[in-house]
VEXDREN-2710 file (C-alpha; in Angstrom, 1 decimal):
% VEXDREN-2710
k/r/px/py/pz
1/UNK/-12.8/4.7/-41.1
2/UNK/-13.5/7.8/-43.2
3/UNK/-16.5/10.0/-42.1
4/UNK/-16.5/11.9/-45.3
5/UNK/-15.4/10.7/-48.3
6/UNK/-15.9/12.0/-51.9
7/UNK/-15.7/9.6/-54.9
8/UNK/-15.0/10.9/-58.3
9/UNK/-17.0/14.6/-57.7
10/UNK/-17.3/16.7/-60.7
11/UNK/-19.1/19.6/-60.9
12/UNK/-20.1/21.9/-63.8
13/UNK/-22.3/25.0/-64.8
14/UNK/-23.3/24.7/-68.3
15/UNK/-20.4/24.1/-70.1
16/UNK/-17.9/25.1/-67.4
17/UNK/-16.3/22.8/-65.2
18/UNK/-15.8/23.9/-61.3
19/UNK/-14.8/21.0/-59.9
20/UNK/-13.0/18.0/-61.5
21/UNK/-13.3/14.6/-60.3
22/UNK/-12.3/14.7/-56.6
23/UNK/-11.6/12.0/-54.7
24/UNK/-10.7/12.6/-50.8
25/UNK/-11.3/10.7/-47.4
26/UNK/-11.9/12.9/-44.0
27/UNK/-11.6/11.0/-41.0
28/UNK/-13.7/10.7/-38.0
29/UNK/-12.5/14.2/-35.3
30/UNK/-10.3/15.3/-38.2
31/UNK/-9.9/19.0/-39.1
32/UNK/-10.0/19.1/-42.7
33/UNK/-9.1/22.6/-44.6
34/UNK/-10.3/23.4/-48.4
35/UNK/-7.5/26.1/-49.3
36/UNK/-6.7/28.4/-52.3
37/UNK/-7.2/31.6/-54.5
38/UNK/-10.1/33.2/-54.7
39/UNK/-12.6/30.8/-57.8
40/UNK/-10.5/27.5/-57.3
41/UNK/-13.9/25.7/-56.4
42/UNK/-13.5/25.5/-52.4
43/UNK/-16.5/27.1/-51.7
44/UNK/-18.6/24.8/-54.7
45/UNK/-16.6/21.8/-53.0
46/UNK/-18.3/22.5/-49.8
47/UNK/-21.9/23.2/-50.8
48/UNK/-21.7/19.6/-52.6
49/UNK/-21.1/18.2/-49.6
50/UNK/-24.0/20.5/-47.8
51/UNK/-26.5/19.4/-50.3
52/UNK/-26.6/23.2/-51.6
53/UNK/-25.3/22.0/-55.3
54/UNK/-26.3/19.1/-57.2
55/UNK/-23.7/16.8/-58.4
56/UNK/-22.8/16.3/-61.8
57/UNK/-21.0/13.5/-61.4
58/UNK/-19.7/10.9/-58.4
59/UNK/-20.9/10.4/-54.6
60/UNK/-20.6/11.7/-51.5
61/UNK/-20.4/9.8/-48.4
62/UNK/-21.3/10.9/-44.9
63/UNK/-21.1/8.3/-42.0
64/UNK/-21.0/5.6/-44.3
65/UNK/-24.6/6.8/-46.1
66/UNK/-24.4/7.5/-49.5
67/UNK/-26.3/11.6/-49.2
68/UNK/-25.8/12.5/-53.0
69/UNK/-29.7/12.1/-53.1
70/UNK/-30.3/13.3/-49.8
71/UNK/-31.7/16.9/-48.9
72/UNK/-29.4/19.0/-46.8
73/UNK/-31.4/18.6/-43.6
74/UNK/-30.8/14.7/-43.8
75/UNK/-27.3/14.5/-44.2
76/UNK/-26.7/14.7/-40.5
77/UNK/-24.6/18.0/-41.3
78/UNK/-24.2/21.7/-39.7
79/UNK/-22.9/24.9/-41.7
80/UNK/-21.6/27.9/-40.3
81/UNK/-21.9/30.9/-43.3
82/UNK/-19.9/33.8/-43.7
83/UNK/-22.8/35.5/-43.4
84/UNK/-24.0/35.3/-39.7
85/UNK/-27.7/35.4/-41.4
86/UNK/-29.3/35.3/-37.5
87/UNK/-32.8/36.3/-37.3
88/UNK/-32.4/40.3/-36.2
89/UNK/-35.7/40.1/-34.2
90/UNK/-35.0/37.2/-32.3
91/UNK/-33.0/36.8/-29.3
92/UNK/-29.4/34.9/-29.3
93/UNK/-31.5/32.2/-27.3
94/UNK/-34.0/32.1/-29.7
95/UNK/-31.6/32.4/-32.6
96/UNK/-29.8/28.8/-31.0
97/UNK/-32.8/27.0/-30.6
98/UNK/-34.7/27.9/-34.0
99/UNK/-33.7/24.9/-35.9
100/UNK/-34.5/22.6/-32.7
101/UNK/-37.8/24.2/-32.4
102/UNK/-38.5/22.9/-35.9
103/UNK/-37.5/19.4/-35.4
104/UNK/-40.0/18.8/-33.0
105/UNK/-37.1/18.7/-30.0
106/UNK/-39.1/19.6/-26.7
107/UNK/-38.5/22.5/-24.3
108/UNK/-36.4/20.7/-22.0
109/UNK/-33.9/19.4/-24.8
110/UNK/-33.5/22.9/-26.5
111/UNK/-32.8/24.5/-23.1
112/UNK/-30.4/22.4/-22.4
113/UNK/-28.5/21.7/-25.8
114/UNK/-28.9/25.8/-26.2
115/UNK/-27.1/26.4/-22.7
116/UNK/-24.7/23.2/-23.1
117/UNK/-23.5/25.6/-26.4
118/UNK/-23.1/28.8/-24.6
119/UNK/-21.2/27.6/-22.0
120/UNK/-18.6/25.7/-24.4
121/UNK/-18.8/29.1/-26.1
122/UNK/-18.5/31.1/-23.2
123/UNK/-21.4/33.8/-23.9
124/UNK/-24.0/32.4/-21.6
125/UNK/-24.9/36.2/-20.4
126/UNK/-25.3/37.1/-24.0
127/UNK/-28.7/34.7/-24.5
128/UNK/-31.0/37.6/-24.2
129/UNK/-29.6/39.5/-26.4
130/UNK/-30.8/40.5/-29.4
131/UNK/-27.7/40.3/-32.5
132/UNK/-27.9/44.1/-32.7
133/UNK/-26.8/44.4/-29.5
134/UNK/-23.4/42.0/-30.4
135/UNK/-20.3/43.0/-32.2
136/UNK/-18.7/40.9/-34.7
137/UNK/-17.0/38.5/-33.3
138/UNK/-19.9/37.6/-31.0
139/UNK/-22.8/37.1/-33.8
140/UNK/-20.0/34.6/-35.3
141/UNK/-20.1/32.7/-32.0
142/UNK/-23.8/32.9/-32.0
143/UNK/-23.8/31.1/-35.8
144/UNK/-21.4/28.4/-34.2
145/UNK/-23.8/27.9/-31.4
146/UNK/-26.6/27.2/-33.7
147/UNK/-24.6/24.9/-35.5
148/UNK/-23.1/23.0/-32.2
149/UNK/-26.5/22.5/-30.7
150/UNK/-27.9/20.1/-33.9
151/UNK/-24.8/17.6/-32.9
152/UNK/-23.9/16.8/-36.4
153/UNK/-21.9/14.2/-38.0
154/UNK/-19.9/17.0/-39.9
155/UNK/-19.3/20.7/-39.0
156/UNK/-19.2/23.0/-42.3
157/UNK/-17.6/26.2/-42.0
158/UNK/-17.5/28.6/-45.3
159/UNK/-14.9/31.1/-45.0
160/UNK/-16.5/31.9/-41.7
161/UNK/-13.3/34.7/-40.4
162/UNK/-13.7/37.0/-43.6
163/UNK/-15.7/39.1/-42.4
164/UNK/-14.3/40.4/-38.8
165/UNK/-11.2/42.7/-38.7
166/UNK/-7.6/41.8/-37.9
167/UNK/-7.9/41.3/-33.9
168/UNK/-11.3/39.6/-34.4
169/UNK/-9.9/37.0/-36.9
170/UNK/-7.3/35.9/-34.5
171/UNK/-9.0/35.4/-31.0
172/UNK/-11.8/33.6/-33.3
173/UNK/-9.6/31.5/-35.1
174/UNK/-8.0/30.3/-31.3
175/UNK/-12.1/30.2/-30.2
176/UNK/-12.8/27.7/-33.6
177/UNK/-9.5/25.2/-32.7
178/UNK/-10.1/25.7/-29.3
179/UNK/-13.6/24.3/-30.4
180/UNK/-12.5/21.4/-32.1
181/UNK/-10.2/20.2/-29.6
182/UNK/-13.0/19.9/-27.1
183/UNK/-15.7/18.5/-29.0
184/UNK/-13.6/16.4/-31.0
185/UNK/-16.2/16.7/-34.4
186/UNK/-15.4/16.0/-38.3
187/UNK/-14.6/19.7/-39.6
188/UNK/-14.6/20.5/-43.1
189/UNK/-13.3/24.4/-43.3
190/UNK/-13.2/26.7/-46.1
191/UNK/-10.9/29.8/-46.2
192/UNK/-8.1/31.7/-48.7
193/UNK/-6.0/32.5/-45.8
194/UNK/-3.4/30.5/-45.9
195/UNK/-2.5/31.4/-42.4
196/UNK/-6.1/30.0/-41.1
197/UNK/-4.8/26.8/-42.9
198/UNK/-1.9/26.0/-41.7
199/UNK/-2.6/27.2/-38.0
200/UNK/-6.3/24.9/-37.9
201/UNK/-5.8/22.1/-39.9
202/UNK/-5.1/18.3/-39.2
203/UNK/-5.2/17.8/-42.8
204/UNK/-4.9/20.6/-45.6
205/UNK/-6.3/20.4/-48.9
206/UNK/-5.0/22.8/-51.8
207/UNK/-7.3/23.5/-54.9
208/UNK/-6.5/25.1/-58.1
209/UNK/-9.2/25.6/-60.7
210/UNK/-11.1/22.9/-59.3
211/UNK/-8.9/19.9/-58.9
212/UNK/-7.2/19.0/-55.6
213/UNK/-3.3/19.7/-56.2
214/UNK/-1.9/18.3/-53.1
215/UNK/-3.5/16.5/-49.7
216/UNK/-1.4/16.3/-46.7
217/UNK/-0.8/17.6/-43.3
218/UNK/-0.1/21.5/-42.6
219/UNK/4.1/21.5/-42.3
220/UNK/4.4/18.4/-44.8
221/UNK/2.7/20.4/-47.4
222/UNK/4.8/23.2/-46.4
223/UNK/8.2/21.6/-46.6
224/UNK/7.6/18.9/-49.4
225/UNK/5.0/20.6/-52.0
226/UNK/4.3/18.5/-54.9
227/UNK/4.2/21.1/-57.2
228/UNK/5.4/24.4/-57.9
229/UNK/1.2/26.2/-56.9
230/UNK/1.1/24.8/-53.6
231/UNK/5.0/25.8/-53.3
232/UNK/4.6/29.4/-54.1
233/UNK/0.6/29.5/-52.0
234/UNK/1.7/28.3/-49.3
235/UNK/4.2/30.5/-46.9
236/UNK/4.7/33.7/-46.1
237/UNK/6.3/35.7/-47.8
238/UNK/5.6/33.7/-50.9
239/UNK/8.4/31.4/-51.8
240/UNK/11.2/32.6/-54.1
241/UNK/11.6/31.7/-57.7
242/UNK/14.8/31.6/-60.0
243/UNK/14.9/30.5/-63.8
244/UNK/18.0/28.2/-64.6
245/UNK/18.4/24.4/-66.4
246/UNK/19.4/21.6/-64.7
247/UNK/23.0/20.0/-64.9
248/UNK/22.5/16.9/-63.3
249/UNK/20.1/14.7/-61.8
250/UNK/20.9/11.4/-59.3
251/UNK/20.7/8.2/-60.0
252/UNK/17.4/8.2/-57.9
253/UNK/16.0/11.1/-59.2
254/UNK/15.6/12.5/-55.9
255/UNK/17.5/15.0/-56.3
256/UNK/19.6/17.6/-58.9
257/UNK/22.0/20.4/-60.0
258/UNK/20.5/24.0/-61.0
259/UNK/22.1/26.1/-62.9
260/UNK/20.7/29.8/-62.8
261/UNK/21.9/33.2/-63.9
262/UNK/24.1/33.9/-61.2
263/UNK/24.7/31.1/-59.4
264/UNK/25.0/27.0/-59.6
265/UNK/24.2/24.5/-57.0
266/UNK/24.1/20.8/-56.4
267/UNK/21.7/18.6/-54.6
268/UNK/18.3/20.0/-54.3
269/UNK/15.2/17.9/-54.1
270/UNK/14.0/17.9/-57.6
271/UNK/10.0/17.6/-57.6
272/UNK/9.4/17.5/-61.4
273/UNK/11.1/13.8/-62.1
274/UNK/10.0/13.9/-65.8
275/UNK/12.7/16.5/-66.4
276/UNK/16.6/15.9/-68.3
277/UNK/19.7/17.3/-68.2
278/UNK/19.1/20.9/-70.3
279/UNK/15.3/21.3/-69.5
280/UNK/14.3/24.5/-68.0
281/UNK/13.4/24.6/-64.6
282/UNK/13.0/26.8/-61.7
283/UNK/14.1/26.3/-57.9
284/UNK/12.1/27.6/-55.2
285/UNK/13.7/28.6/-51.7
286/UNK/11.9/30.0/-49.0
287/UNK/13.0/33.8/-48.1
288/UNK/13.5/32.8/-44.2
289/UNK/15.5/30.1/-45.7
290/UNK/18.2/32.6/-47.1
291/UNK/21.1/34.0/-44.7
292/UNK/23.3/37.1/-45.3
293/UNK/27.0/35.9/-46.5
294/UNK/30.0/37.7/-48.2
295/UNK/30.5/34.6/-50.3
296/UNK/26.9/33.5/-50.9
297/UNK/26.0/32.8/-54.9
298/UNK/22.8/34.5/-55.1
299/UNK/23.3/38.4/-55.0
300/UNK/20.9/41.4/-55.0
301/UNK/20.4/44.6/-54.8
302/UNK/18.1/46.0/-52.1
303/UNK/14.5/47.7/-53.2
304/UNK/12.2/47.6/-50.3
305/UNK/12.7/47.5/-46.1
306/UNK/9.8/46.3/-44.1
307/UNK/10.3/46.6/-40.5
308/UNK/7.6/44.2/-38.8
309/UNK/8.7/44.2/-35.5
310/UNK/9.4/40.5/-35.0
311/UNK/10.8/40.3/-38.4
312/UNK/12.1/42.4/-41.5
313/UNK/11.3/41.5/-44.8
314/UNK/13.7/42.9/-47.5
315/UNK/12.8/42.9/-51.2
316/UNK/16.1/42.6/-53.6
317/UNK/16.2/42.5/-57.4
318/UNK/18.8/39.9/-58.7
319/UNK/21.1/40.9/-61.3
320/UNK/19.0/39.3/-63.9
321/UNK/15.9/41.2/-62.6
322/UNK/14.2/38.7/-60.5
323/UNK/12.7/39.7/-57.6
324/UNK/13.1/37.9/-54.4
325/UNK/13.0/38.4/-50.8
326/UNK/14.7/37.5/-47.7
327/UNK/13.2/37.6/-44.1
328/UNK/15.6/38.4/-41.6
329/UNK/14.1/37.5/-37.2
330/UNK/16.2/39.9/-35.5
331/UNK/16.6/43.7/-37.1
332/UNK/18.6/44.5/-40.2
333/UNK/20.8/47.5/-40.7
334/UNK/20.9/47.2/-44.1
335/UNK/19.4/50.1/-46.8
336/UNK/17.7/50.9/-49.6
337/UNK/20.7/50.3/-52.9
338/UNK/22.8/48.6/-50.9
339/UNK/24.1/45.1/-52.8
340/UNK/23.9/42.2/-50.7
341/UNK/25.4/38.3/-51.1
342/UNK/22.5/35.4/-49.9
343/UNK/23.5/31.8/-48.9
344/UNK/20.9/29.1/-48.7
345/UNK/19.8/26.0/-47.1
346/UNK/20.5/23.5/-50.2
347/UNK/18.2/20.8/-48.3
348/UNK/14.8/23.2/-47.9
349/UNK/15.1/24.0/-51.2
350/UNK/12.9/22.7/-54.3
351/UNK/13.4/22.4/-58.2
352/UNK/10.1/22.7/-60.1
END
């Protein structure tokens, strides 16, 4: 049974629309991750569900009570901001048990739900400390603790990662899953990393200007996109994009032949089934699904060498001026000018 579910949401400011007419189920212990560029309505999304936004339209669900009417403090839900916002003047101890303190909880309880946190967070010599006296990484643990010791039906997160440097994101990002998998708790996470998406979530959901483009787990949305955005958002590099018609489709419409500048090609899964012979369409391969070879049909001419470490990424322009790029796992002796011939994988690849 779903522990969240959203029915018809809409969303607007005056005149302009934000979110439009959602509909979604999160499941009891499920990670759920709210994904995309930077205005597509995740954050809005989320605040609906806090209780921070009115609706405009539809109902929210939590625990199967209806909370559209409800205040956020009674919707049996816990937020973790990207702003830490901890009380400067206040000890991480005292920071934890705040919120308790104003429920009416006694002593005993917000000693122990307070220490019960820190040790699941590991930071039970940091409770004396004031937030000052923490670096980044740990004030974030501090605003998870304060959220962990309410014991909420849902745990909200808003882009909570953005604000810690490279090394910080990462060992918090293993902390937050880490977190999940031990307390088991609905999670509702909002990020434009695409990276934090994929590597968190049970269930990923991609937005675009405030509708919900495609719903689905991390690597199904990854290797079956239902539409071109979540194709060329998700991955990195970003997927590659060539302009072409198509010659042929199957009797099943499952999949067709692309012909592009350069090159032709038979048997890719063709997304946009309302096409014919003659439209205009583009297919999308993945740039660590491209392989060096003599004979391949897409050729280019080398721009740009990135040496990575674990991988090279190589930037080419096509003959007809597209710009694509092909990662390469082990080291790549090729250079800067040098003309190169690509093969693909026919089956990972994607007509739009």
């Amino acid at each position: 049974m779903a522990q969240v579910e959203l029915r018809g949401v809409c969303k607007s400011f005056g005149k302009t629309e934000v979110i439009r007419n959602v509909e979604l189920e999160i499941n009891k212990g499920e990670f759920v991750v709210f994904v995309g560029p930077s205005g597509c309505g995740k954050s809005t999304l989320l605040r609906l569900i806090a209780g921070l936004e009115t609706l405009s339209e539809g109902d929210i669900v939590i625990a199967d009570k209806a909370v559209s009417d409800l205040p956020p403090s009674k919707r049996g839900i816990a937020m973790v901001f990207q702003s830490y916002a901890l009380y400067p003047h206040m000890t991480v101890y005292h920071n934890m048990a705040f919120s308790l303190d104003l429920q009416g909880f006694s002593k005993k309880e917000i000693k122990e739900r307070v220490e019960a946190a820190a040790k699941i967070l590991q930071m039970e010599e940091l409770l004396d400390r004031r937030p000052a006296a923490l670096s980044g990484g740990q004030r974030q643990r501090v605003a998870i603790g304060r959220a962990i010791v309410r014991n909420p039906d849902v745990f909200l997160f808003d882009e909570p990662l953005s604000n810690l440097d490279a090394a910080l994101r990462h060992d918090t990002r293993v902390e937050i899953a880490r977190l999940h998998n031990q307390l088991g708790a609905t999670t509702i996470y909002v990020t434009h990393d695409q990276v934090e998406a994929m590597t968190l979530a049970d269930k990923i959901v991609v937005l675009k200007d405030g509708e919900v483009m495609q719903v689905g787990a991390p690597m199904d949305l990854f290797n079956m996109p239902a539409n071109e955005f979540v194709a060329g958002f998700l991955g990195s590099p970003k997927m590659n994009f060539f302009e072409g018609t198509l010659t042929d489709i199957a009797k099943d419409q499952s999949t067709a032949g692309f012909q592009g500048a350069d090159f032709k090609t038979n048997g890719i899964r063709l997304v946009s089934t309302d096409k014919t012979i003659g439209d205009n369409v583009r297919i999308g391969i993945r740039p660590q699904h491209l392989y060096i070879n003599p004979n391949g049909t897409i050729e280019g001419t080398v721009t740009i060498i990135e040496r990575l470490g674990t991988e090279t990424i190589i930037e080419l322009n096509a003959t007809d001026g597209t710009l694509f790029r092909f990662v390469s796992s082990e080291g790549s002796n090729l250079e800067i000018g040098q003309t190169v011939k690509f093969g693909f994988e026919t089956g990972k690849a994607h007509l739009f």
